[in-house]
C-alpha positions in Angstrom: 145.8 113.5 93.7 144.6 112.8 90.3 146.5 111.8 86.9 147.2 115.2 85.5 148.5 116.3 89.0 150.7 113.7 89.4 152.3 113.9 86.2 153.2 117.7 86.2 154.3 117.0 89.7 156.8 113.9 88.2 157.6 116.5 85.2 158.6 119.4 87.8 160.3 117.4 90.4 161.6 114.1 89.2 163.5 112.9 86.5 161.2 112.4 83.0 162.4 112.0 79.5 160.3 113.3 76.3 159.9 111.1 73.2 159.2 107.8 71.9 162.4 106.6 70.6 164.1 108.0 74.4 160.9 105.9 76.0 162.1 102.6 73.6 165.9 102.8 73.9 164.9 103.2 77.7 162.7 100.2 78.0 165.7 98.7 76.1 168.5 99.3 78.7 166.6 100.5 82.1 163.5 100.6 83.7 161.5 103.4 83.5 158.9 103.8 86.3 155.9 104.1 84.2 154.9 105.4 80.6 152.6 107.7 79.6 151.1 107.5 76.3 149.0 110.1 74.8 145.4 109.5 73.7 146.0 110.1 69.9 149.5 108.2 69.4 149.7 106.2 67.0 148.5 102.6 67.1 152.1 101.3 65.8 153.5 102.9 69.0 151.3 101.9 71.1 152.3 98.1 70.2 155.8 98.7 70.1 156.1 100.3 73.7 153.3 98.0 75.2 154.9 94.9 73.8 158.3 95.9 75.4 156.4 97.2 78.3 154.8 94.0 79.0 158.7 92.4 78.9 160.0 94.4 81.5 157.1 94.5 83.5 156.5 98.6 83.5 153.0 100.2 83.6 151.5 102.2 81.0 149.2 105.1 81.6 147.1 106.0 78.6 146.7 110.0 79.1 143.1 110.4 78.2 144.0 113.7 76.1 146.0 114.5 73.1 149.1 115.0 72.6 149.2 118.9 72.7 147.2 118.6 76.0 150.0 116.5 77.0 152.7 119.1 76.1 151.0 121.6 77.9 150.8 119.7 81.0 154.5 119.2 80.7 155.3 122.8 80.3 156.5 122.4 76.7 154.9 124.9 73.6 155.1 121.4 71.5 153.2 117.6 71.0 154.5 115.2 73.8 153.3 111.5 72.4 155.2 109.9 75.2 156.2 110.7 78.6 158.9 108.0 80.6 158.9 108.7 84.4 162.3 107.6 85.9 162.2 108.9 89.1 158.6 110.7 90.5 159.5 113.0 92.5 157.3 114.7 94.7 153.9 112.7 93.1 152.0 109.9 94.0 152.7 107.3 90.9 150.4 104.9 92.2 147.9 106.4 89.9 149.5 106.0 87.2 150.4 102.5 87.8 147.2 101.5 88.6 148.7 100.0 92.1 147.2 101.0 95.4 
């Protein structure tokens, strides 16, 4: 299974939340699997979620595309910056997370 698999299968059939400000408040007050960041996002974001990241100990994947690319994969007609995975479903995270 690659990356891009893996996330739509997380998007159709576990529990994901859209946004950067969702992704902060929930590396805040939960723990989010793992976090997806689109290739283009902005370098003040990337520090912001990697630095809080890093605190709670939750991988980041760095989606290799943009941010409409990223959308699309998701399903939505719209930019998708960030992508939190709470719960993956039916894929095979370990991908993502870099574990084996």
């Amino acid at each position: 299974m690659d990356a891009e698999t893996a996330i739509r299968l997380s998007v159709k059939s576990g529990r994901t939340v859209l946004g950067t400000r969702r992704a902060l408040h929930l590396l805040r007050v939960g723990s989010p699997r793992v976090i997806i960041l689109a290739g283009n996002t902005q370098s003040e974001v990337v520090e912001r979620i990697s630095s809080l990241a890093s605190i709670n100990q939750v991988p980041i994947h760095h989606y290799r595309s943009n941010s409409w690319d990223l959308g699309q994969l998701c399903g939505r007609p719209h930019m998708v910056t960030t992508l939190t995975v709470l719960e993956p479903g039916d894929a095979d995270i370990s991908i993502l997370t870099g574990a084996d």
